[in-house]
BAFI-3210 file (N, C-alpha, C; in Angstrom, 3 decimals, decimal comma, padded with zeros to 6 digits):
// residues 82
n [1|2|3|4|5|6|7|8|9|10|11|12|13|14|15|16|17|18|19|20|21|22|23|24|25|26|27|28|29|30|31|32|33|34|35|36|37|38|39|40|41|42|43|44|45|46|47|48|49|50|51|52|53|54|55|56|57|58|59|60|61|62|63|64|65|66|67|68|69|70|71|72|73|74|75|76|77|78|79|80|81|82]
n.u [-025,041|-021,426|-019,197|-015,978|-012,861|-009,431|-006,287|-003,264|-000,600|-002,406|-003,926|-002,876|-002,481|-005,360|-006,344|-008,165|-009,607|-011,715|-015,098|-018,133|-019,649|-021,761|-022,079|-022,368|-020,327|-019,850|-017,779|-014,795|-012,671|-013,788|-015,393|-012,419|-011,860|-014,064|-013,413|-010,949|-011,719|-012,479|-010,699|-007,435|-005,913|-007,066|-006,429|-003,638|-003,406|-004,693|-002,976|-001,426|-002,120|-001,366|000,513|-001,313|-004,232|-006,833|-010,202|-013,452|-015,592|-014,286|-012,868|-010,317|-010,035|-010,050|-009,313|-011,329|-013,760|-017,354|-019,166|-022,146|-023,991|-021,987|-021,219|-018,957|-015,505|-011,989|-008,952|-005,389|-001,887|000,328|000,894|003,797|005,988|007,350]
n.v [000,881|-000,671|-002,473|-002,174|-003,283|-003,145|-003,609|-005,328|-002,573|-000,410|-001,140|-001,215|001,511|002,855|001,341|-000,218|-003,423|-003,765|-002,120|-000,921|001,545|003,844|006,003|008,178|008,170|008,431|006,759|004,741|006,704|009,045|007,509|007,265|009,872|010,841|009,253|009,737|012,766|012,107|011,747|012,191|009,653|008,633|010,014|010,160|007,293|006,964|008,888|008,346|007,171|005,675|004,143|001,848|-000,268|-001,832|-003,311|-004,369|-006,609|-008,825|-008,535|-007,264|-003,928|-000,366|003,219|004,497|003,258|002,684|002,949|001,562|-000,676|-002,812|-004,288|-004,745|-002,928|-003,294|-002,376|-002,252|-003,264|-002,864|-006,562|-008,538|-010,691|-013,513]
n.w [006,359|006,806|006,915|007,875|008,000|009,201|008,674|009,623|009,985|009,404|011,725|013,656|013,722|013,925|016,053|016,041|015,116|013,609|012,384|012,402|009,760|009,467|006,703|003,965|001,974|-001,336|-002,892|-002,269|-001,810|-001,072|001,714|002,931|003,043|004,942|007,232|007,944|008,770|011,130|013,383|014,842|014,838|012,696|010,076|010,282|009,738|006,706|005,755|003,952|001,022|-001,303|000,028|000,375|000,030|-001,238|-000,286|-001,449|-000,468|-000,367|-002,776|-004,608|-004,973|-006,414|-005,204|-005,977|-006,590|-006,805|-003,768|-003,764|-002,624|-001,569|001,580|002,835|003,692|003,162|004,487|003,713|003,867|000,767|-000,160|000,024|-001,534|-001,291]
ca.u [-023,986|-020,780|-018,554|-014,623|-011,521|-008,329|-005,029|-001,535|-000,077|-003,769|-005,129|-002,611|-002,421|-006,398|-006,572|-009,485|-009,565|-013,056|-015,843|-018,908|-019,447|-022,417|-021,790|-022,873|-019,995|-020,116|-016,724|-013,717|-012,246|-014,856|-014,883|-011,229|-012,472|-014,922|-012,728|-009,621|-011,510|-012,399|-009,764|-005,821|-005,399|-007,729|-005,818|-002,604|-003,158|-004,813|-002,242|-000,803|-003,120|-000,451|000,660|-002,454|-004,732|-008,361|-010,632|-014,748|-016,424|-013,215|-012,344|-009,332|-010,403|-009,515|-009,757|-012,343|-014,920|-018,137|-019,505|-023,322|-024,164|-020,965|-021,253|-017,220|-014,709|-010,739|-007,870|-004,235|-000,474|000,550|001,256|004,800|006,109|008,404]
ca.v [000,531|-000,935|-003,211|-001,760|-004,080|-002,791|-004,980|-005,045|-001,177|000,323|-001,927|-000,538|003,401|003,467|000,947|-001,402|-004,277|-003,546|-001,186|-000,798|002,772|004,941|006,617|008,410|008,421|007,026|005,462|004,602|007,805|009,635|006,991|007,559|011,193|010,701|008,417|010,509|013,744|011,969|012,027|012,214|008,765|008,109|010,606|009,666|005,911|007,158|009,868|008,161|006,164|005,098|002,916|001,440|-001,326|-001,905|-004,511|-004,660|-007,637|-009,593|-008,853|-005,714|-002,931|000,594|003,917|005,431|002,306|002,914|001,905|001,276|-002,256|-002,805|-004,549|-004,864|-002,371|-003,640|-001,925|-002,980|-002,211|-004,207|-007,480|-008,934|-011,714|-014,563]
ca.w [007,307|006,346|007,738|007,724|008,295|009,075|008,951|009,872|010,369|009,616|012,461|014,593|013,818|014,419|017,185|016,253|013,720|012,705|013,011|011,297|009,912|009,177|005,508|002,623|000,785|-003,127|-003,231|-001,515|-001,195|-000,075|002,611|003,512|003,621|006,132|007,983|008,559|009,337|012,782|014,794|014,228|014,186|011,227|009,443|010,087|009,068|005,711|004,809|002,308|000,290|-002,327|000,434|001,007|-000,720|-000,643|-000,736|-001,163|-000,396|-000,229|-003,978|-004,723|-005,943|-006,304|-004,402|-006,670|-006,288|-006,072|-002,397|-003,773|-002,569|-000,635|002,563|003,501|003,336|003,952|004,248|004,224|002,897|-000,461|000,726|-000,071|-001,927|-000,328]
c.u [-022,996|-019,833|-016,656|-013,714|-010,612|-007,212|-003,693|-001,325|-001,637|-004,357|-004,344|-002,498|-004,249|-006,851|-007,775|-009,447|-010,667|-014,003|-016,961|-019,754|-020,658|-022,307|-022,450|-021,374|-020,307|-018,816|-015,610|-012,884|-012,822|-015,077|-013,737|-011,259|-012,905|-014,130|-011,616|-010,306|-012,641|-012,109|-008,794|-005,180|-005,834|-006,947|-004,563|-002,833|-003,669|-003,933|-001,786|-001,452|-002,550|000,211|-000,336|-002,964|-006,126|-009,015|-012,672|-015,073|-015,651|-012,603|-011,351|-009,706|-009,958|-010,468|-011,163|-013,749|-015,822|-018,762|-020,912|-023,397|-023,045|-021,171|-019,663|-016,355|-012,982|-009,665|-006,646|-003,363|-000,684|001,314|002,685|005,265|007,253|008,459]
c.v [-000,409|-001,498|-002,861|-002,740|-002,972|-004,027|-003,942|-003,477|-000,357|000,115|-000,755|000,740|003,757|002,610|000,172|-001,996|-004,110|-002,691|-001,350|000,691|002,961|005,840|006,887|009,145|007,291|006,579|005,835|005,556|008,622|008,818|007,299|008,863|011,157|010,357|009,359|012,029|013,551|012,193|012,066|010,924|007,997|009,055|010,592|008,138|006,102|008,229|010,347|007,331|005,252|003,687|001,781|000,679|-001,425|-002,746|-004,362|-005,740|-008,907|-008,928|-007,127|-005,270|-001,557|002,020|004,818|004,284|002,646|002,034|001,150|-000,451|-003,102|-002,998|-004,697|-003,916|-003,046|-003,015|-002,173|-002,604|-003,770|-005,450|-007,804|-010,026|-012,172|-015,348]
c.w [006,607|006,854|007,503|008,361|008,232|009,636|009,082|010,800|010,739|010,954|013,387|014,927|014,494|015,591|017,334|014,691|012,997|012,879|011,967|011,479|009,022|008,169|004,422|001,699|-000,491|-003,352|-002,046|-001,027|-000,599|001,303|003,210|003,905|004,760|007,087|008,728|008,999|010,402|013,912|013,804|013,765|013,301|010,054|009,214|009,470|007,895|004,877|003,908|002,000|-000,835|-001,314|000,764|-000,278|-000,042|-001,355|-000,599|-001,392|-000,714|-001,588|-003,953|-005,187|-005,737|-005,285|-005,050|-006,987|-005,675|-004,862|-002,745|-003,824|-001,636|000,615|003,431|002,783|004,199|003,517|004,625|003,826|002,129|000,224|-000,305|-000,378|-001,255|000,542]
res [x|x|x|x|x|x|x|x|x|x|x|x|x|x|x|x|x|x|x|x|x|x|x|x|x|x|x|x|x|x|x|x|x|x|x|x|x|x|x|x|x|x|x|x|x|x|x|x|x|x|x|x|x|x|x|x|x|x|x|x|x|x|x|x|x|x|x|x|x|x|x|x|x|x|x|x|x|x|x|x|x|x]
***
């Protein structure tokens, strides 16, 4: 089991800040897999993944990270300097 964050835009396209999700995928995309072929609005808020940023276990990491050991998944847009 796995604990998912969503922020900002993400939070709001799927409609809950957190969830904790049931998975056998092995990395982050395979996750986003799973995720978007839910419903429509998991698929629309992952569509584009280039806009998107991801975080395990607070620290950034990429979409091809393996999940093994991974208790937090977060997802967000690139944050913005200023």
């Amino acid at each position: 089991m796995i604990d998912v964050l969503y922020f900002a835009w993400v939070r709001e396209r799927i409609g809950l800040p957190k969830e904790k999700v049931e998975t056998s995928a092995a990395t982050v995309a395979d996750l986003v897999a799973e995720l978007s072929a839910r419903e429509e609005r998991y698929a629309l808020a992952f569509s584009d993944t280039s806009a998107l940023r991801v975080a395990l276990d607070q620290d950034l990491s990429d979409f091809d990270a393996p999940l093994a050991g991974v208790r937090e998944v977060a997802f967000f847009p690139p944050m913005t300097g200023g």
